[in-house]
N, C-alpha and C positions, 0 to 999 in steps of 0.2 A: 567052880568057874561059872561068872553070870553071863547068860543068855546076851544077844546082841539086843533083844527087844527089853531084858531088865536095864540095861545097861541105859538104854536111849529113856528110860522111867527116872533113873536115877539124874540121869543130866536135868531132864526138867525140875527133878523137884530142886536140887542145887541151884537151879539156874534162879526157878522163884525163892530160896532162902537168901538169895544171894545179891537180890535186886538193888537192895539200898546200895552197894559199892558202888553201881554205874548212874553216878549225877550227870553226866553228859543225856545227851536227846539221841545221840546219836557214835557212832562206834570210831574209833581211830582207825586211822588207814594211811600209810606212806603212800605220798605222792610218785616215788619211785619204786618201780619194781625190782629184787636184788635177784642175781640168781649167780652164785657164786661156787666155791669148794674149799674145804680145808685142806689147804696143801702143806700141813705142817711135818711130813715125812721127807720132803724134798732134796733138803739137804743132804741127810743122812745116807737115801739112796743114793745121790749124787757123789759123793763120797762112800761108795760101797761100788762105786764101779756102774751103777745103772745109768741109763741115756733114755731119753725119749726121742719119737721119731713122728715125724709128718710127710708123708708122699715119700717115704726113703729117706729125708734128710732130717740131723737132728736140731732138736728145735729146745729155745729154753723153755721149761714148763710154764715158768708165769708169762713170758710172754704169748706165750701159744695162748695160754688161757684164757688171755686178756684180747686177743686178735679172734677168738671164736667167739667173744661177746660176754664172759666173766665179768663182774662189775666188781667182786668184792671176795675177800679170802679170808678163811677162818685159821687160826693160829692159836695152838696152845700153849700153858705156859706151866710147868709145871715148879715147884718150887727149889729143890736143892736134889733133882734126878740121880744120886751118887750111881746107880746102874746103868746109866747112857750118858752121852754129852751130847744129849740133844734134847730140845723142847724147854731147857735151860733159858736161863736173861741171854744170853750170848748168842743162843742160837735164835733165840725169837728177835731179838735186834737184826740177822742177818736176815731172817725172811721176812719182816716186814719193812725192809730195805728194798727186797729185790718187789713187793709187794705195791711200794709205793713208787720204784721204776718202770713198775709195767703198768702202773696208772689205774688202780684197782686201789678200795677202801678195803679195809681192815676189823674183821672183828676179833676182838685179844679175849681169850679164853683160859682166864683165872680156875686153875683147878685147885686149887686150895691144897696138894698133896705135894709130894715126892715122885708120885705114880700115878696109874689111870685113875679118874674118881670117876664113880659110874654108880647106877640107882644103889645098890645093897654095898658098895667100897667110896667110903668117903672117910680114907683115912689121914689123922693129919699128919702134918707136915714133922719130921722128926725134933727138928729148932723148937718148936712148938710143946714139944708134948710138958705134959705137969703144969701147966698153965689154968690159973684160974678162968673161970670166964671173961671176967672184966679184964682182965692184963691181955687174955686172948683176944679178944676183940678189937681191942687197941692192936696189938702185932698184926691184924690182919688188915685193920685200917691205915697201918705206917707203912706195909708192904705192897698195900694196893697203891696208896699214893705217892710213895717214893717210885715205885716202878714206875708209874705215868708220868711225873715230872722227868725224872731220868730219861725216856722216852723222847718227849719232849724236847729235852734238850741238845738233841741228838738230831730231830726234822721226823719222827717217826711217833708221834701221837697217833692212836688208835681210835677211827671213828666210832667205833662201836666195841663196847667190854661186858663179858660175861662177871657176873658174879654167881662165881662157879658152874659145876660144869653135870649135867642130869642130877640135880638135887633131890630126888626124888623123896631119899629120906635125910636124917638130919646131917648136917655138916659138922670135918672136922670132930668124928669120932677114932675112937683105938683101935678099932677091929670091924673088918665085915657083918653086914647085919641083913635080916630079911627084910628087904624092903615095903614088903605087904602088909606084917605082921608087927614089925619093930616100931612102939609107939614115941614120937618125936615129942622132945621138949620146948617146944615151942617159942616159951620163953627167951631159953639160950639162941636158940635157931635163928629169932629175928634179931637179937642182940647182934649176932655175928652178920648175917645179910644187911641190916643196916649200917654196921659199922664199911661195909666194901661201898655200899652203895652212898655212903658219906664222906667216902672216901674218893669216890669220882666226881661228887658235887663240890667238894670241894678244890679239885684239882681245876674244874671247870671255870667256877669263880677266879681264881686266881690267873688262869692263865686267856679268861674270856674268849673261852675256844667250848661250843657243844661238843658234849663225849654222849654219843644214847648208850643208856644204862639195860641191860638186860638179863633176866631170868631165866632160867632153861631145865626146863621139866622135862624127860624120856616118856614119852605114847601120850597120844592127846585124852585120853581116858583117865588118866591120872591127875591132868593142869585142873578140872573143877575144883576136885576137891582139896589140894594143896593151896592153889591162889586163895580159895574161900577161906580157908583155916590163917594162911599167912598176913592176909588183909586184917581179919579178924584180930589177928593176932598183934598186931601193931606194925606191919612192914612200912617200911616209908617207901614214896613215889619214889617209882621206875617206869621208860620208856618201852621198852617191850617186852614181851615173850618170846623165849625161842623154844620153842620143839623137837623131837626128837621122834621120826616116826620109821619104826621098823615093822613091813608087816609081820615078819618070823614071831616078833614078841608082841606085839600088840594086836587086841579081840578087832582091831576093826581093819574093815577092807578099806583101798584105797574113796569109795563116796562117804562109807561110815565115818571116816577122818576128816572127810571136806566138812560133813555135817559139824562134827564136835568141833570145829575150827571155826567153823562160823557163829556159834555158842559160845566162844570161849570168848571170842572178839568182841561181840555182843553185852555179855556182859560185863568183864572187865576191861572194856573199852582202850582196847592197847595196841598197837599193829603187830601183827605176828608175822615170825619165819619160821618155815624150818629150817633150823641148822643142822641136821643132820639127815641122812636120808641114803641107802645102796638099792642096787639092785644087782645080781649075778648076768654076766656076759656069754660064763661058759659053767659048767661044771666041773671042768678037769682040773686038775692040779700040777703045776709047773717045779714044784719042791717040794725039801721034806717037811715042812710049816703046813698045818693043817690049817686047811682054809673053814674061813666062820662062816660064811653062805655058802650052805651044800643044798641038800635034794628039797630037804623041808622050806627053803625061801625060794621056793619053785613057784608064781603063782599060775591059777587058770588065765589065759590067754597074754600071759608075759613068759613065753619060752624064756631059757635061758642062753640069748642069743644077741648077739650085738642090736639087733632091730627090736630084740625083748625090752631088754636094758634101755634103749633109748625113748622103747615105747611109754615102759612106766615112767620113765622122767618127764616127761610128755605129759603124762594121763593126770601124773600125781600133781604135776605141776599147774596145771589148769584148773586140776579140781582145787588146788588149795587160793589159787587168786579170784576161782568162783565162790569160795566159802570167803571172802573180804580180804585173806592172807596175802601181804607184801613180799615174798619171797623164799627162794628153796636154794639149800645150800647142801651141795653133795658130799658123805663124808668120805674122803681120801683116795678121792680118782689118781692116784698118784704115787699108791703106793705097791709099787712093782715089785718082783721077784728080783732079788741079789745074791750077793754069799754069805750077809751080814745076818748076825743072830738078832733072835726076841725070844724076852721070858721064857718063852717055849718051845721053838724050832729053829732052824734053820732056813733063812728066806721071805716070804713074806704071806700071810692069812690072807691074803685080799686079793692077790695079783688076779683071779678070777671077777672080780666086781672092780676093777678100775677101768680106766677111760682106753688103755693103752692095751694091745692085742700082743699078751707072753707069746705065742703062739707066732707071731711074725716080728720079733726084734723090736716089740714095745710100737708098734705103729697106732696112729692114734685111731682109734674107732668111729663110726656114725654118731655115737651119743653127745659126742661135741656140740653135735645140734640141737641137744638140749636147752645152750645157753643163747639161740635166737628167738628173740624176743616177739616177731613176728610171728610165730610161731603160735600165739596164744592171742588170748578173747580177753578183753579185758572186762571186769565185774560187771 
């Protein structure tokens, strides 16, 4: 494991290998600020029997979200889910339905899978498998595009689309791999990310509607040296970066990340989000679903307490719009304790890190306040 001080040696010398990428004078930056949440569980709870509540009465989740100052909601999409009927075309049609009644933007989150895709699990899609590269490439560019016209056609174009989902290592592999260790083929790698990302410019052309196009790396410590290799590599232009900052798994504290955030931005000159981002409310557990923020995503002077929780969204969120960064998207305030199964349990891993208080019949918590806007300094 390197040092925080190797680590800030390594950014610069990337940062100077890496110079000729950024032709601009000066760094991209959204004129608006997003601060949003993936509510891509919502459904499912709701249909498992959960409710959310505000002041005692229940309230619908997108609109609550959207009344406490949400601008924009992240949404996944997985490919042919045979284990759930959720996060499916069907179900992402219904919440970027309810997404676009509560008057909030859209980012559509292509996981390229069946299942989670995550740094070391980017497995494909079963349709998919035995697939040459070139034939593959194509499936992924006829699937990215027909979704968005489909979409489309419907009144529910997605402002903003992932092309794929923590890419850390390569996409659209058979089997989990060590994301540290496991070295990427580059070649195929940009084949396939261009093919999505051709796949949205061209949706755009045709229907003369901007879609921004985005990337999304897991720890800011990782985006140097992926974007430098992928640039290198032959990636065709894309509008943003998105992020993925946990501190449980990532060497840096919440200024350490504001710093590589405003490095990343700097150099390859692109506005950045995080799109994902928790912190713990409580430590206790409400079911038999073992929860994934226990003792260890505890930090110094962020109890784990509702004013903890709201603090880091707060802390993290200022320091990421002082490092140049456009906006923080919380993952899955929303995904509460039910009766309803996952993979692994009964209930839900999270109901400890959502916006909503297990402990008092789902009521919504102080951290709401995360998403006023006033609330912060701008660069």
């Amino acid at each position: 494991m390197k040092t925080g001080k190797t680590i800030y040696v390594l950014i610069i010398i990337i940062a100077i290998g890496c110079s000729e990428i950024n032709e601009k004078s000066s760094p991209s930056k959204s004129s608006k600020l997003y601060l949003g949440a993936d509510l891509s569980y919502v459904n499912e709870m709701e249909d498992c029997g959960g409710s959310y509540r505000a002041n005692g009465e229940l309230v619908d989740p997108f609109e609550f979200f959207k009344s406490q100052g949400s601008n924009i909601v992240r949404v996944r999409l997985w490919h042919t889910p045979n284990w759930t009927g959720y996060s499916d075309y069907d179900d992402v049609v219904k919440t970027i339905s309810r997404v676009k009644n509560a008057g909030m933007e859209t980012l559509l989150d292509f996981h390229y899978s069946d299942t989670w895709a995550d740094p070391g699990d980017q497995i494909i899609p079963a349709a998919w498998k035995g697939l040459n590269d070139e034939i593959l490439a194509d499936s992924l560019y006829q699937y990215t595009y027909k979704t968005l016209i489909s979409l489309n056609a419907k009144g529910l174009l997605p402002e903003f689309v992932q092309i794929g989902n923590e890419t850390n290592s390569e996409i659209l592999l058979e089997e989990h791999v060590d994301e540290l260790t496991e070295p990427i083929n580059w070649s195929r790698n940009i084949l396939l990310f261009n093919a999505g990302l051709k796949a949205v410019e061209d949706v755009e052309k045709e229907l003369a509607q901007k879609i921004e196009s985005m990337l999304h790396i897991a720890q800011p410590e990782f985006a140097f040296p992926w974007f430098s290799q992928a640039i290198r590599s032959g990636l065709s232009d894309f509008d943003w970066i998105g992020l993925s900052y946990y501190p449980l798994w990532s060497k840096y504290q919440i200024p350490e990340a504001a710093t590589a955030i405003d490095s990343i931005i700097q150099t390859f000159n692109k506005p950045l989000m995080v799109i994902e981002t928790a912190y713990p409310y409580t430590i206790e557990e409400f079911d038999d679903a073992n929860n994934i923020l226990w003792h260890s995503a505890v930090l110094d002077g962020y109890p784990a307490t509702p004013q903890g929780q709201l603090k880091y969204m707060q802390d993290l969120t200022q320091q990421v719009i002082s490092g140049g960064g456009s906006g923080v998207i919380y993952w899955e305030p929303a995904w509460i304790s039910t009766e309803c199964k996952t993979l692994w349990g009964t209930g839900s891993h999270w109901e400890n890190a959502t916006f909503f208080d297990a402990a008092n019949n789902n009521e919504a918590l102080i951290t709401f306040e995360f998403f006023d806007q006033s609330k912060y300094a701008s660069q």
